[in-house]
N, C-alpha and C positions, 0 to 999 in steps of 0.2 A: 815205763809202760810198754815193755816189749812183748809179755807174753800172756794171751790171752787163748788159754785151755780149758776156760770155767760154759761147756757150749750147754750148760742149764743157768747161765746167769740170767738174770731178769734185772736187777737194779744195779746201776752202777754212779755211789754217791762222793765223789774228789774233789768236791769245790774247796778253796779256799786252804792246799795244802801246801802251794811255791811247787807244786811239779815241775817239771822242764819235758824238754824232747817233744817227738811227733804223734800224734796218734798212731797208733799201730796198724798197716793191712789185718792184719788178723783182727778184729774186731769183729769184724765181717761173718767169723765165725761162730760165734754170740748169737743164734740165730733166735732164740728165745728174750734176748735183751729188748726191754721195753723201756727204760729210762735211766738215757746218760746224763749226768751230772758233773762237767770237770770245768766248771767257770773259776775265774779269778785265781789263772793258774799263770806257770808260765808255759805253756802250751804251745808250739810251734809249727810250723808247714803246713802244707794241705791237708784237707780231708778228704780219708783215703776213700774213692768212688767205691771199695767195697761194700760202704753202707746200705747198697740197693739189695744188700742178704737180710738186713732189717725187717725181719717182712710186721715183726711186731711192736717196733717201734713205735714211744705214742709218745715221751718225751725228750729233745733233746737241748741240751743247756750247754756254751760252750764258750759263754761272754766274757770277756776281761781277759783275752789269752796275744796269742802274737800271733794267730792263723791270719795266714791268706793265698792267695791264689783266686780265682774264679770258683763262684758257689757252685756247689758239684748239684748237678740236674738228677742225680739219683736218687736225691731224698724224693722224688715225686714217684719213686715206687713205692714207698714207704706209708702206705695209703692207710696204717692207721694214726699216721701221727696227727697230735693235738695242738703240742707248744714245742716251736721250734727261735731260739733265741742265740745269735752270734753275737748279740754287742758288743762294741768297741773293740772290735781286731782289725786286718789290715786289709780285706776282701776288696777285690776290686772288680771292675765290668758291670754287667746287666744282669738283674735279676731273671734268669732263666725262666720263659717261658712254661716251661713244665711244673713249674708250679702250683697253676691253677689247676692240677688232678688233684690237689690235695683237698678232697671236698669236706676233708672231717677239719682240714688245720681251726683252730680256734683261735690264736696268739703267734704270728711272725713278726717279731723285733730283730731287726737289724740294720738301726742306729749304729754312730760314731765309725764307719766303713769308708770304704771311699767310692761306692757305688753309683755309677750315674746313668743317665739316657731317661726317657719315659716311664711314669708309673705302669709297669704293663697291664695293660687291656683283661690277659689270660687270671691277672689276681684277682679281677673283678667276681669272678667263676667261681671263685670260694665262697659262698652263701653263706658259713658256720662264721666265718671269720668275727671274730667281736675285737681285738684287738689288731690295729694295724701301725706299726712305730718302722717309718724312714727317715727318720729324721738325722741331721747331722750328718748328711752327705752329700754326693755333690750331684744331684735328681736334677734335669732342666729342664726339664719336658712342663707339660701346665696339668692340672689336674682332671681327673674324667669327669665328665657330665655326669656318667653313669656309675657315681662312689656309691651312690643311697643302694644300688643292686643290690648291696651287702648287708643285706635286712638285719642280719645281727648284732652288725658295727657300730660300739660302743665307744672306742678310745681310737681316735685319728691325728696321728701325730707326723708332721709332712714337715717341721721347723727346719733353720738350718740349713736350706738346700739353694739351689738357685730354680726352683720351681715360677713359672712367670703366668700370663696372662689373666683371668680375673676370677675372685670366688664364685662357683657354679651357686646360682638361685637353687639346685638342686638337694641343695643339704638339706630344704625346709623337707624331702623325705624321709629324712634317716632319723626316723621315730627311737631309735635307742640313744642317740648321741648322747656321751657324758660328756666328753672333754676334745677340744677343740685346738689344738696345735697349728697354725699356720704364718708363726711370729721368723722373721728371719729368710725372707726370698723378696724375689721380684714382685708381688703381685700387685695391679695397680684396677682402677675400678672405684666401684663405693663398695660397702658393706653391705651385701643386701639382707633385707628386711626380714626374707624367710628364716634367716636363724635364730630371731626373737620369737618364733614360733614353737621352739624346740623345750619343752616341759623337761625333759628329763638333763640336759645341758647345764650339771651342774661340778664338775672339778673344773676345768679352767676352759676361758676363751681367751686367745692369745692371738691377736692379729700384727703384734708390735713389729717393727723394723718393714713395713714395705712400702708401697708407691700409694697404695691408697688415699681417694678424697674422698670431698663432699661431708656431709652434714652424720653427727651420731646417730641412725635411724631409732627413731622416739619405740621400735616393738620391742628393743632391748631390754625395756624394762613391763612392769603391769601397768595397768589401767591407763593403755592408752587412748585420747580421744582420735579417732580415726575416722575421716569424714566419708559418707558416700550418701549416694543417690538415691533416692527411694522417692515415686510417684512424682518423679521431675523434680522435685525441691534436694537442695543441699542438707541433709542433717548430719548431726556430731555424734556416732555411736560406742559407748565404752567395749574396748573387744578387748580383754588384757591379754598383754603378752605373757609369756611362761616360763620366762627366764629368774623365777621368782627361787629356785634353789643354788642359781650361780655363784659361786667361792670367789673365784680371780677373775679379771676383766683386765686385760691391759692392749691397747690399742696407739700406744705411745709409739713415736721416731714415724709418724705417715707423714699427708697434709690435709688431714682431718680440719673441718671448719663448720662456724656457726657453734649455739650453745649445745650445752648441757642438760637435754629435754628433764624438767621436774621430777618426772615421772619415775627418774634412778631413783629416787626419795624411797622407792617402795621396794626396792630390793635388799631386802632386811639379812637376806644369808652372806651377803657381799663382805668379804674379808680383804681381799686386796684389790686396790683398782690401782692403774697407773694410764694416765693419758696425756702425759708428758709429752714436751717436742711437737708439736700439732699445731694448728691456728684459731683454735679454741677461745671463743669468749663467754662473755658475760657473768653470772653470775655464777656460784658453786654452788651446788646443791646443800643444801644444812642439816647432812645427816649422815650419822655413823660413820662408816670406811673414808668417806668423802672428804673428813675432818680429821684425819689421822696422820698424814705423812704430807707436807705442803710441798717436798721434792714431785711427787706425783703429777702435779699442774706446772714445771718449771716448762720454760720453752711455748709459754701460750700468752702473746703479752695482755690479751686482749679479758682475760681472768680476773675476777677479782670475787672480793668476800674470804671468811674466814677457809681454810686454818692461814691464806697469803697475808702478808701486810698492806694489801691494796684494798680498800673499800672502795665498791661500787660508785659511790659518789663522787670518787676521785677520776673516776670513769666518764668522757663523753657519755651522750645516750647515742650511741654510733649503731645501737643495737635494740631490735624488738622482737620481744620473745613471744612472735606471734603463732598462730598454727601451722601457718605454711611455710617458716623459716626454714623449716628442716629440707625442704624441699626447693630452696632457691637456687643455690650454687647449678643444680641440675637442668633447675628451667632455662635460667641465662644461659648455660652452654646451648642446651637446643635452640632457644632462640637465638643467640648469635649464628649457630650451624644454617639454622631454613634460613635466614637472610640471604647471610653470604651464599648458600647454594641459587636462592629465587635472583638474586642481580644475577650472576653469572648466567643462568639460563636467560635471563632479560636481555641481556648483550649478544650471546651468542645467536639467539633468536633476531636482532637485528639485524645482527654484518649478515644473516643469513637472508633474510627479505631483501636486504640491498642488493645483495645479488641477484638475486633473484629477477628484483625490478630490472638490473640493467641489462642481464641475459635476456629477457623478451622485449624491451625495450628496442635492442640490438637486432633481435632477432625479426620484427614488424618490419624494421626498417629497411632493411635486405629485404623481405615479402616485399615490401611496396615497391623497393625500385626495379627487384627482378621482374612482378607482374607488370609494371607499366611499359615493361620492355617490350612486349608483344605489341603495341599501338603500332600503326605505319605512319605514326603523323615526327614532324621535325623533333630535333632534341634542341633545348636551348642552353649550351652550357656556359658558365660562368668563365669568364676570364677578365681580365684589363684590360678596357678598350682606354686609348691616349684619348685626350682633351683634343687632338685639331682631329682625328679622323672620326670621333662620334659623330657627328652630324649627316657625315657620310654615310656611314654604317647602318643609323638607322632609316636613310632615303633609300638604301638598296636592300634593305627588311633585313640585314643580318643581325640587327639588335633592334632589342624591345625592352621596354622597360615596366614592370610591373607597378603595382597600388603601393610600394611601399618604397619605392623610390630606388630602385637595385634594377643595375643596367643586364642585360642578357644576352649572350650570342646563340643562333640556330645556325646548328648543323646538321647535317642527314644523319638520319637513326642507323644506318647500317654501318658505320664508319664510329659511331662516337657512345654508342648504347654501355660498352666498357669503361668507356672514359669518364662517363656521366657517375655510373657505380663508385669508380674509385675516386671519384671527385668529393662526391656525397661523403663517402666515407674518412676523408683524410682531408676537409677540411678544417684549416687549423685556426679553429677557435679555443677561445683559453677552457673548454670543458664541453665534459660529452653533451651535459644539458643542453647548453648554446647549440654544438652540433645537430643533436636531433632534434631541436625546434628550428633550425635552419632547412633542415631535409623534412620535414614535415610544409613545409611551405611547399616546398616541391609536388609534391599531392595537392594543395589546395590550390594552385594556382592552374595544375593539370585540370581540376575541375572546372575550372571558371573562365578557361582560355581552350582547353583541348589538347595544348601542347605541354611538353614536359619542361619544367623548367625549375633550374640550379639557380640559387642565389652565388651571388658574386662574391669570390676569394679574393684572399687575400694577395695571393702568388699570382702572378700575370702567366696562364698557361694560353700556350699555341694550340688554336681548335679550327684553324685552316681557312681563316677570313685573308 
């Protein structure tokens, strides 16, 4: 493949001849060349960024070879191409931004690479796109919200990668969806419900190998009964789901749980199902696909009925295949969630009033003794008068003794008004309560005598008797 002289070439068809070597710079000169063809070759090195001479290019095929390097960002000049396919060669990096010019592409496949980082954003730009295959590489980013952009997007193939966080609700817009690849990443979550919404969802859904729980959502199949509200009463209305052309269904190796809603019973085009590995009980559905391959249901102990050798009967009734079943795994986690979140605010809202209480508690308490400071009458402060001089003390008026049986010394306010504060405050009773209903005395007894007065401590202080 060295010399390319033919610059009225239009087709060029080499698939499947054992070639060797590189593609040639000169290609480039092929300006009229609309469709290369040289897959399942043995093909080697870069693709030479001459390609952006392309200007007619609408297809190009170059899968099963030994190219790699970084995908050359030139094919985004290449504005009429349609289908562009590298599978399984050795490409590495990030799907170049410039991609999303390509507003006619129809079909980018490039699986089996070793391309990784984020789905980019700029792919989303492609509106024609009806085919999008990443699969089998090493993608780690989570997928867009905004996949359904892609109004055209038929076949969504994302397996195989380390793709993480949870299936966007979002699919339930991508009105063309045929087939559903997301078997083999991280993804954890439920399944959600909007993809049983999807009528046309009929070559495969593959959710197999991820983190996935919770219950099989019953829209997976027709004629589900789906409750809502109408004129305040609860009724039960049939709204069927439309996954009524769906082939393959396997959603095995998660931690899928609860039963097997009936309702699969009516998915007649169902050729393969696998729901292996899971924590699947109760009964199996008794029909068609369901009865064919008993591997299918291994890894779910809680299973039983034909094609297994467990009958139901052999089965606790540990299970009721009620309406809201499907829905429990979900409830319980929310409720266990509000609980634990409402104690912890109950607590925190505690220690916090405690404080509270004893910051103004504290803070009264200082008020009352600083303002009684201003009186000019005697201070009576507490200390330990001896057993032989009380009697003295109180015939010379230095001690008094209050209603509640607690001896007193008075000293002048101008000398002792300090003493009294820090007396108050650093008497050492076994707790602040005791404390301030000690110092609270001190105000009621100011009312009922005139003078200020300290119950008596514990410590024997010198207040100049």
């Amino acid at each position: 493949m060295k010399h390319f002289y033919f610059r009225k070439l239009e087709v060029m068809i080499l698939t499947q001849n054992n070639l060797s070597g590189n593609l040639p710079v000169e290609i480039g000169n092929c300006q009229t060349l609309y469709s290369v063809r040289i897959g399942n070759n043995n093909v080697e090195g870069n693709i030479p960024k001459s390609v952006e001479n392309l200007s007619s290019l609408v297809y190009f095929e170059a899968n099963h070879n030994y190219l790699y390097g970084e995908l050359v960002s030139k094919f985004s000049l290449c504005s009429n191409l349609l289908f562009f396919n590298l599978v399984s060669n050795g490409f590495t990096g990030k799907i170049p931004p410039e991609f999303g010019q390509l507003m006619n592409l129809q079909v980018l496949m490039l699986s089996g690479n070793r391309l990784f980082g984020d789905i980019p954003e700029s792919i989303l730009q492609c509106k024609n796109l009806s085919m999008l295959d990443l699969s089998n590489n090493r993608f780690n980013g989570t997928i867009p919200n905004e996949i359904c952009n892609i109004f055209q997007l038929q076949n969504l193939l994302l397996g195989q990668n380390s793709i993480r966080g949870v299936i966007p609700h979002e699919f339930g817009r991508c009105r063309k969806l045929r087939e559903l690849q997301l078997g083999s990443n991280h993804l954890n979550g439920t399944i959600p419900s909007q993809i049983g919404y999807k009528y046309n969802l009929e070559i495969a859904l593959n959710l197999s190998y991820n983190h996935l729980h919770g219950p099989l959502p019953p829209q997976l199949a027709i004629g589900v009964e789906i409750g809502q509200r109408l004129s305040g009463q609860a009724r039960l209305l049939k709204r069927p789901a439309r996954l009524i052309k769906l082939s393959s269904l396997d959603v095995s190796n998660s931690h899928l749980s609860g039963i097997i809603p009936d309702v699969h019973n009516r998915m007649s085009s169902l050729i393969h199902v696998n729901l292996s590995n899971n924590q699947l009980c109760g009964p199996l559905p008794q029909f068609g696909s369901f009865q064919k391959n008993p591997s299918s249901y291994l890894g779910n102990q809680g299973l039983c009925g034909k094609p297994l050798n467990t009958t139901c009967e052999d089965h606790p009734d540990d299970y009721e295949p009620t309406k809201d079943q499907y829905h429990h795994d979900i409830v319980y986690e929310t409720i266990v969630t509000i609980f634990v979140a409402c104690f912890a605010g109950f607590i925190a809202l505690t220690v916090f009033l405690v404080i509270i209480r004893d910051w103004k508690e504290q803070v009264e308490n200082d008020a009352a003794i600083e303002g009684d400071g201003t009186n000019n009458k005697s201070f009576i402060i507490s200390g330990r008068v001896f057993v032989n001089n009380l009697r003295e003390a109180v015939d010379l008026g230095f001690v008094e003794t209050d209603l509640y049986g607690h001896d007193y010394n008075v000293v002048p306010e101008q000398d002792n008004y300090r003493a009294l504060k820090d007396e108050c405050r650093n008497l050492p009773f076994s707790g602040r309560a005791t404390r301030d209903t000690r110092c609270l005395k001190v105000r009621e007894l100011y009312l009922r005598t005139g003078k200020v007065l300290a119950p008596h401590a514990s410590v024997t202080r010198d207040v100049g008797l």
